[in-house]
C-alpha positions, 0 to 999 in steps of 0.5 A: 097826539100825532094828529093835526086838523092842518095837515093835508089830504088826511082825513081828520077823524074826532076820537071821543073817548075818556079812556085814555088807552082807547085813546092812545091805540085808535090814534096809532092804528088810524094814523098809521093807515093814513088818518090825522086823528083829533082826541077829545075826552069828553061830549063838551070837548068834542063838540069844542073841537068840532066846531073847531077842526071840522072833521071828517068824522067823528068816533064817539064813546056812549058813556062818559063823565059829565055830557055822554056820547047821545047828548054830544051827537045831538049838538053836532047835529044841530050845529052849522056843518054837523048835519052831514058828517058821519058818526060812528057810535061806541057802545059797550053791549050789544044793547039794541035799544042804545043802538036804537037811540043812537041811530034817532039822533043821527048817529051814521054807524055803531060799534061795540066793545072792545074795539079790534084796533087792526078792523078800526081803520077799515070801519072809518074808511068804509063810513067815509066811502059810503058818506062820500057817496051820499053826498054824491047822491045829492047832486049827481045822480048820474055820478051815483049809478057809477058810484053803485056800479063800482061798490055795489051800493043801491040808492032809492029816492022815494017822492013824498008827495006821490008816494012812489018809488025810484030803486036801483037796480042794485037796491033792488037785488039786495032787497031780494027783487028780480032782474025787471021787476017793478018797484013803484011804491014803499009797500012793494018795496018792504014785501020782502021784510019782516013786519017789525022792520017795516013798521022801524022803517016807517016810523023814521021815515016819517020822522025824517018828512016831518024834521027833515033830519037825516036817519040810519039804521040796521036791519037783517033779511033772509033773502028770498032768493039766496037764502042767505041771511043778510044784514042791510045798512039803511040811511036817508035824508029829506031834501027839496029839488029844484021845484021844491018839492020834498023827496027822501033818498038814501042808500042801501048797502050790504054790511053782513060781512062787516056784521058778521065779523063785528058780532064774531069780534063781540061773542069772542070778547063777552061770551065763553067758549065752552059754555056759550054763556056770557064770561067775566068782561059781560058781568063786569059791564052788567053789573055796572048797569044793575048799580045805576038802576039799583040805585037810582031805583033804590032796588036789591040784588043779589050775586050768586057766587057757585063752585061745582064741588070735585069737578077737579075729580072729573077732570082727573078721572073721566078727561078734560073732554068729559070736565067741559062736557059737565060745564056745558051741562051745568049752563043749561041747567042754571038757565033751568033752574030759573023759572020761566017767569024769571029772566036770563041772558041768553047764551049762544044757542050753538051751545046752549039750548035756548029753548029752554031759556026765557027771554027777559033780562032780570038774571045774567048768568056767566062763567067766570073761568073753571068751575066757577060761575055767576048768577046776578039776580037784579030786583029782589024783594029780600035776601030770601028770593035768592036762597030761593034760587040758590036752593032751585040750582042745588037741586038741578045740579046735583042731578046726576050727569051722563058725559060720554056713558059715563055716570058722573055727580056733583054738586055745588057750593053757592056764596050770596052777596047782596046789594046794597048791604054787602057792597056798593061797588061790583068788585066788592060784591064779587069779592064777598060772594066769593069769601061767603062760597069758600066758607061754606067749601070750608064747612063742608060744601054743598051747601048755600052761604050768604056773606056777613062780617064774621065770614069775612073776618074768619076769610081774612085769617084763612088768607093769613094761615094761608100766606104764613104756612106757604112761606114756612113750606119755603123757608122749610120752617115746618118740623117733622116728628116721628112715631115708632112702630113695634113688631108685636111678636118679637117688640122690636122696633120695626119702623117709624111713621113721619109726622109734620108739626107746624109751630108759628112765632105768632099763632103758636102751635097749628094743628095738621086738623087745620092746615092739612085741610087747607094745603089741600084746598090751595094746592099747596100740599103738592110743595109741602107733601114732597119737602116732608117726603125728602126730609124724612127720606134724608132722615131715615138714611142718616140712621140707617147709616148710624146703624138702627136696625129700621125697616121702614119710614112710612109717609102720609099721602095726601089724595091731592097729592097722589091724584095731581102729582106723578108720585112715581117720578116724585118717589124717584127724584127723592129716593136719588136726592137722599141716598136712601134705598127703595125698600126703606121709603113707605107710602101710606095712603088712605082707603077712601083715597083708592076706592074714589077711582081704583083703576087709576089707583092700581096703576099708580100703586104699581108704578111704586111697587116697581120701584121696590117702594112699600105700600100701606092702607091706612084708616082700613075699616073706614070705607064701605066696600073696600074688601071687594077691591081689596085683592086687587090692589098691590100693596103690602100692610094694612092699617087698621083706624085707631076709631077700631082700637079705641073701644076694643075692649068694651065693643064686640063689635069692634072687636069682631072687626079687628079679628075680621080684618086681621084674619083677612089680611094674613089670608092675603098675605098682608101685614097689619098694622093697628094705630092708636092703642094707648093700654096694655088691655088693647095690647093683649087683645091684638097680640091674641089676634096675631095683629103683626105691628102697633103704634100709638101713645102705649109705644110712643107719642110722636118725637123729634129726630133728635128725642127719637134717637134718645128714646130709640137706645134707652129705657122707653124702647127696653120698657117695651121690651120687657111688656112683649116678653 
């Protein structure tokens, strides 16, 4: 440590703390605004190197291993040269009860965290001027009024045996008096105080007549003059005047902006910014305190884990603004969905409407980051009390949002842990409650999942699929395969389809069903879906020049990927990077996909169509109200889903919606293009429709380049050939 109790004309400050960091930036901030600093890591050593270097205050850290901050506090006071010296207390909550405690056995001053290391050296040096001046006080008291001219420092002396009062002149301003009023007495003296803060004031009063131990505490004014909401600092210490008579005196100073700042400090560092709820620092120091009670209470409790389903489309759509406006929404309606009986902590009511939130401390609700937030729910009787909750919050947000005029609606997908069964510590229950919501988004969302061994497990195997399909999207170990497309007219080969197929040396073959899904969900399908454009892209341009009569090679796009990613600049980058044509490249895209926000949709199709790119519908019939937008949208074919085709020849139901389709495509000049059919019986059904192309296992099941090229100049292509004639 840089400090040394022998040096001289330095304050010597004890800095108590186990957190060695802690440690290490008081020591550089104190020592660098003049201060020698003493370091010790728990209450016993404190008190060791009190008794040792006498210091001239003490920093003390509530909670630590063996003898805490309280205990430590109380044996300073009680020790030879410890009943003067100022203390300031380190808390981690603005809990006021600890506060309270630490006050009753004689700490000076408290401090939250985490601490503003660049403030810390102002605090001491304001503790030390003001302890400087108390000490004053009980000696001189001319020296006192000088002292109080210059910091503005009121002083009251109160004789216990009359009752009666002496305030300064500068006590009285703070306290709301005039200029010349009288204040002979303690009930004149409080007029202007809440009822509550008299009766605290009184209640260490009396203990300091009765113990003679010196007292501290803080307490808020609206003053009646000013009307500004002030926060006093109070101390005072029993003594005997030369005619042994008992009087308390202390002083009175104004803290508000010392206050203000430490609770800006504090909001910052505990509460979000967007929601005003608390944010993932407060539940980390929450949780720790739900632990110790349940454990020693031998209670349960539950951490609710929610993701709000497709926020990112509110985001994308309706802007950030409207994405925070949902947020701040969603806080209020956690707080609503509690009952009233129930507890939750309270938000900033800046944000968060606080009349709607009930004033016990049995919840906590936070925002953890994003989408994401936390409900603890301490002393359950069951698992069933938080499905309970967990049912209340789907319900009230699922209820649609205005944000900004527009109409928006999600949901959410709730993961449950429970203490003590699915963890003991805070970051295991975090980390189940989390595994147990990704499940559920996994099966569907919206939905309620408590956390067990066998979500935990299949967890674990997603985060293996998860890192094993990143390094083959990386290492461009994923192959691509290739399915042709006819012209039904003439049965030449018009186009090929590029398909992705993932085989793993460990897990064997992995089905698109089951890592498309998850590339979506982990963002990786913006990597995975540009390496499949520029291979295919690369791939198509080697057999045009190889001299294949190919009009097309159509590409999958994902809605993660065509929403997240500018498709016209990736089309673009690609195009150049392969060499390949515009006109050759086609994008396929989905009817869901579109019709999810179609104005934003058409926007980016043109972008595409001014590049000379193709543009393709593919599974059309699957959507609801997809004819409607239909003659909006730029594109060139339409893909009818093979669920249409399956049944052709059996359903007429499905047949009259293929005949519908087609009919309506060539009316607006569109292609159509049916996948899926694998019999000669479709085949002759659509070719009496006019449908203009086919793919499917009745053409080929999907090939390698290499297969294709085979399958491309022999008897699979001239097989085709001789069905069209």
């Amino acid at each position: 440590m840089s400090s040394d109790s022998s040096k001289k004309n330095q304050p010597v400050v004890l800095y108590t703390d186990d957190d060695a960091a802690s440690v290490m930036m008081a020591d550089a901030a104190l020592s660098a605004a003049g201060y020698s600093v003493i370091a010790a890591s728990d209450g016993q050593e404190s008190i060791e190197l009190f008794h040792k270097h006498l210091p001239d205050l003490v920093i003390m850290d509530a909670v630590m291993p063996g003898m805490d901050g309280f205990a430590a506090i109380r044996e300073i006071r009680q020790s030879k040269g410890g009943q003067h010296v100022p203390i300031m207390m380190v808390t981690g909550l603005d809990d006021h009860e600890s506060i309270n405690a630490a006050f009753e056995i004689g700490a000076t001053d408290f401090l939250t965290k985490p601490i503003n290391f660049h403030v810390l050296p102002h605090r001491v040096n304001y503790m030390l001027r003001s302890a400087n001046l108390f000490n004053e006080l009980r000696s001189s008291q001319e020296r006192l009024n000088n002292a109080q001219r210059i910091a503005r420092i009121g002083s009251w002396e109160v004789d216990i045996a009359s009752g009666t009062v002496n305030l300064s002149d500068v006590g009285k301003s703070l306290l709301g008096f005039k200029e010349g009023e009288v204040v002979a007495d303690l009930s004149t003296a409080f007029k202007h105080l809440r009822r509550e803060v008299v009766k605290q004031i009184m209640e260490n009063y009396h203990t300091a007549v009765e113990t003679a131990a010196p007292f501290n505490m803080e307490f808020r004014l609206r003053h009646p003059v000013t009307q500004r909401e002030l926060t006093l600092h109070v101390q005072a210490v029993s003594q005997l005047d030369k005619n042994e008579k008992q009087n308390i005196i202390g002083t009175l100073q104004d803290v508000t902006e010392i206050s203000n700042a430490q609770r800006q400090i504090h909001n910052l560092a505990y509460y979000d910014v967007v929601t005003g709820l608390p944010n993932r620092a407060f539940l980390s120091e929450k949780l720790g305190y739900a632990l110790a009670l349940a454990e020693r209470s031998k209670q349960k409790f539950a951490l609710l884990f929610l993701d709000l389903d497709h926020f990112k489309q509110v985001n994308d759509t309706l802007g950030h603004d409207a994405g925070d406006e949902l947020l701040k929404h969603t806080a209020i309606r956690l707080n609503e969905a509690v009952r009233e009986y129930d507890a939750v902590v309270r938000p900033r009511p800046s944000l968060v409407h606080s009349d709607s939130l009930p004033g016990t401390h049995h919840h906590t609700i936070a925002r953890l980051g994003g989408d994401e937030f936390i409900v603890l729910i301490t002393n359950i009787k069951d698992e069933q009390d938080a499905a309970i909750v967990a049912k209340r919050i789907s319900a009230v947000i699922a209820q649609p949002y205005n944000l900004g005029g527009a109409e928006a609606s999600v949901s959410t997908t709730i993961g449950i842990s429970v203490y003590p069964h699915d963890g003991a510590d805070a970051d295991t229950l975090l980390k189940h409650a989390d595994i147990a919501m990704y499940h559920a988004k996994d099966n569907g969302r919206n939905s309620i999942q408590f956390y067990s061994r066998e979500i935990h497990d299949a967890s674990l195997a997603r985060f293996e699929l998860e890192k094993k399909l990143k390094q083959a999207i990386y290492t461009e170990t994923l192959q691509l395969v290739y399915q042709p497309k006819i012209c039904m007219s003439s049965g030449e080969i018009v186009g090929v389809e590029a398909l992705v197929r993932w085989h793993d040396d460990e897990l064997g073959t992995v089905g698109p069903d089951k890592f498309i899904p998850l590339a979506e969900d982990t963002g990786l399908i913006i990597p995975l879906g540009r390496w499949v454009m520029l291979e295919a892209c690369k791939q198509m341009k080697a057999w045009v020049a190889a001299g294949l009569k190919l009009q097309s090679m159509a590409i999958n796009c994902s809605a993660v990927q065509f929403m997240r990613s500018d498709m016209s600049a990736l089309a673009t980058e690609v195009l150049e990077l392969s060499g390949l044509e515009p006109h050759y490249l086609e994008i396929e895209l989905t009817e869901s996909l579109l019709l999810q926000d179609t104005e934003q949709g058409i926007k980016i199709l043109n972008g595409l169509k001014a590049r000379g790119i193709q543009v393709s519908i593919d599974d059309f019939g699957t959507g609801f109200s997809s004819l409607s937008y239909l003659k909006k949208l730029p594109v060139d074919k339409l893909k009818i889903d093979h669920s249409f085709v399956r049944d052709l020849a059996i359903d007429s139901g499905d047949e009259a919606i293929v005949s519908a389709i087609i009919t309506l495509s060539h009316k607006l000049a569109l292609d159509v293009v049916a996948e899926g059919v694998e019999t000669e019986e479709q085949y002759q059904i659509l070719a009496a429709m006019q449908c203009d192309q086919i793919q499917g296992y009745l053409v080929s099941k999907p090939l390698s380049a290499a297969d294709f090229l085979i399958w491309y100049e022999d008897t699979g292509y001239n097989r085709l050939l001789r069905l069209v004639s």
